[in-house]
N, C-alpha and C positions, 0 to 999 in steps of 0.2 A: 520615435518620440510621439508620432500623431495618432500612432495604434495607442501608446501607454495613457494617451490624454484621454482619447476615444475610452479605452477601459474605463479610466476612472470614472469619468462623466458618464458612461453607465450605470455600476457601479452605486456612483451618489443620487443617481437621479431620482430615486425614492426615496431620499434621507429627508430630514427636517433638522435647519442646524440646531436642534435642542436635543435631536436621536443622538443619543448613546450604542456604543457597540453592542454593550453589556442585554439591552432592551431591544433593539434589534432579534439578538438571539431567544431572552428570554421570551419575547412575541412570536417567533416562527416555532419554538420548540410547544407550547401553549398550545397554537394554532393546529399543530400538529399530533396533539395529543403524547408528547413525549415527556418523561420527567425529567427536569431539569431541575440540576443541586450544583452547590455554588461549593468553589474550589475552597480547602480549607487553611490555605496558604495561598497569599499573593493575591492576583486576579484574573480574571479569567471565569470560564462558564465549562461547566459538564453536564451533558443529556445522553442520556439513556433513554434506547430504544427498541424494537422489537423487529427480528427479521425470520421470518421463517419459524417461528418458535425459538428462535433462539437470539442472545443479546447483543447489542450493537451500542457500540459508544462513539459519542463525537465530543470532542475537547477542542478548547479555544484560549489561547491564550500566550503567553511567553514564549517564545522559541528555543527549542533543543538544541537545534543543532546549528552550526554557524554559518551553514550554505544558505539558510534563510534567516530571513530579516525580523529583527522583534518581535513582530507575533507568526502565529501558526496555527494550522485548523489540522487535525486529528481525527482519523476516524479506524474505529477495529469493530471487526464482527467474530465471533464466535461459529464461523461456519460448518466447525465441524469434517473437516478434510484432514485427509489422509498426513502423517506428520513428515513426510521427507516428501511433499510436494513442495519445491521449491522454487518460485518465479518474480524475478523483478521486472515491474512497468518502470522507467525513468525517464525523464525529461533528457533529451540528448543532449541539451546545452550543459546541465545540470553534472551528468555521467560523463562529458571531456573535461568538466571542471577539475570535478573529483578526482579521474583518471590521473590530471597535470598532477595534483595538490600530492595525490597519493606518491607518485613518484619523485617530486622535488624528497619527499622524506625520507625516502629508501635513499636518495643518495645522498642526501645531507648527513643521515648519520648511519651510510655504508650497511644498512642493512641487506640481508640475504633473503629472508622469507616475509611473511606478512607480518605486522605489527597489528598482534590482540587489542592493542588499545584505540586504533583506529576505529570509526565508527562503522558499524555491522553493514551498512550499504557500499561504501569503500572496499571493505573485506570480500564484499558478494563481486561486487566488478573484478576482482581480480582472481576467482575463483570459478566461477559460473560460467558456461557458455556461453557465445553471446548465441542470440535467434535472430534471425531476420524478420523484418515488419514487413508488413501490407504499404503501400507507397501514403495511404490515408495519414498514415501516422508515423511519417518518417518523419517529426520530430520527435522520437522518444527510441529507446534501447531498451530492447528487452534481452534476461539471461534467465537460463534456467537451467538444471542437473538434470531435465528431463528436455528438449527441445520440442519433441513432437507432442508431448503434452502441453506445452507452451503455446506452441500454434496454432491447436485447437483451442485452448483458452481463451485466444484473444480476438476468435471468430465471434460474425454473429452481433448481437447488441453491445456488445463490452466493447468491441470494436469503433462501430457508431457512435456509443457515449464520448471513447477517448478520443475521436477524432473530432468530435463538434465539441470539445470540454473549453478547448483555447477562444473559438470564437463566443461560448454563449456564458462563459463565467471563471473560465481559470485562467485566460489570459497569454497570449502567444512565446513569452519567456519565463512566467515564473515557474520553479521547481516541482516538479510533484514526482512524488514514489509509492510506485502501487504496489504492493508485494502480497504474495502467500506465505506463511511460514509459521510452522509448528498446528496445524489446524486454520489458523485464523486468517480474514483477508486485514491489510492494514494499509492508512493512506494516510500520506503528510503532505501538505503543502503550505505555501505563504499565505497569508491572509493580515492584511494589517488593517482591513477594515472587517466586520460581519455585513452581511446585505444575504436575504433570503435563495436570491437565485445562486449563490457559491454555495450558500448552506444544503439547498436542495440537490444539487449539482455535485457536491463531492458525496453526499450519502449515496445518491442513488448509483455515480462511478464506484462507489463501494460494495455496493450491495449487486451490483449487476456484475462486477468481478464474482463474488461470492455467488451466483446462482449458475456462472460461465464454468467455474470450478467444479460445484458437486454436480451439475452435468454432465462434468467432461469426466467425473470419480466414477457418476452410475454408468455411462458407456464403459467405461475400461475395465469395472467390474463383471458387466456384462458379456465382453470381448473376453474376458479372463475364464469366465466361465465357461462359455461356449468354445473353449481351445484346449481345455485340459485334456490330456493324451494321456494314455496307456502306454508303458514301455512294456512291450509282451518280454523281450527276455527274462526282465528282474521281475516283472507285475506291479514294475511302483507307478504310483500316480504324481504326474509332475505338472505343473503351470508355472507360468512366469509373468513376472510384470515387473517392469522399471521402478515402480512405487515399491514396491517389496525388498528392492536392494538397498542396501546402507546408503545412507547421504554422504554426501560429499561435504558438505559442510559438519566438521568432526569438529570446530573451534569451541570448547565449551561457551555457554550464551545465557547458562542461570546465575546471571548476574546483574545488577540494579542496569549495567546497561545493554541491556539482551533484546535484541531484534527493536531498531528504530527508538530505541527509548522505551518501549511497552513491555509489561512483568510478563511473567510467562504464566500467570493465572489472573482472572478480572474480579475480583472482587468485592461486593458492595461498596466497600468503601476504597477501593486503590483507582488512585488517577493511572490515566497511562502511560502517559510520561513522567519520565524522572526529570 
């Protein structure tokens, strides 16, 4: 209770009770040179931003999914990664929750295999391996179809950001899920106020995810190259790589609700959550 008080009171310590959430945002996205365009339904804020050359969105607003609370901050980048690199960051409180929720259902109504209509991070827990963390961030679960790509991934500054994420703006229990999947990096958590140090705070866990990833793409491509052999008997030329093999994740996903709520293309005009 004295850490949640502490947050808050952080938190608001730069508000003025006449700040609006809405302005908050629209002030940091401004400040920061980002374009910000207002949702065309309901409320809430989207900015569009630029990482690498390539696009980055953060959204704010209503909540998707029911593990968090009314509002929620959203953020996708267009990274550009390989499409069966697949890894989840989660909040360990968050992935026992899940874990329980998923399982009262399988036996409530006697199911045998996964239920499609469960939500895409539920389906990943119980499909993906789990990876071991750095003791830093033994509050969070990671899995992945690749492990040792996982590992590397979460070397390094991505490490750093998510271990100092709780003390300096996301808060020591709320949910967040950091995942790769389909090219993209994407991140959800709770937010039921805006204040600039979360806003800054989840782009740049975002964005630092995404430069941890095509790092760890150019090494393996690198490693890839540098190992390809000759088989003298046939003369065929072979390499291998874990990225190259079928995903494991076979569940069709081009659907309104495919990977955390976000479309499987970003579009001028598509929010990312449904």
């Amino acid at each position: 209770m004295i850490k949640a008080l502490q947050r808050l009171q952080r938190l608001l310590g730069s508000r003025t009770e006449t700040t609006t959430d809405t302005q908050v945002l629209d002030e940091w996205a401004e400040a920061r040179g980002h374009r910000l365009k207002r949702v065309r339904r309901g409320e809430g804020r989207v900015v569009e931003f630029d990482w690498e050359g390539r696009r980055g969105r953060l959204e704010w607003g209503p909540t998707k999914r029911a593990y968090i609370l009314e509002r929620e901050l959203r953020v996708c980048i267009e990274a550009g990664l390989p499409q069966h690199l697949e890894i989840l960051l989660m909040s360990r409180s968050l992935a026992q929750r899940l874990d329980s929720q998923a399982y009262q259902t399988l036996v409530q109504d006697h199911q045998t295999g996964i239920d499609t209509t469960l939500p895409e991070e539920v389906r990943w827990l119980s499909m993906l391996e789990r990876v071991p963390v750095p003791s830093t961030v033994a509050g969070y679960v990671m899995l992945s179809s690749s492990p040792p790509h996982a590992q590397r991934w979460l070397e390094g500054d991505l490490l750093s950001r998510v271990s100092r994420a709780a003390h300096n703006w996301l808060g020591d229990d709320a949910p967040l899920v950091l995942m790769t999947l389909r090219g993209r990096i994407y991140l959800r958590t709770e937010a039921q106020v805006t204040e600039a140090a979360m806003l800054d705070g989840a782009c740049n866990l975002a964005e630092a995810a995404a430069a941890s990833a095509r790092q760890l793409m150019n090494k393996a491509a690198s490693t890839a190259n540098a190992t390809v052999v000759r088989e003298v008997s046939s003369g065929r030329l072979v390499h291998s790589s874990a990225l190259d093999e079928p995903s494991v994740m076979e569940i069709p996903m081009d659907s309104d609700m495919m990977a955390l709520g976000m479309p499987s293309r970003i579009g001028p005009h598509t929010d990312i959550a449904v």
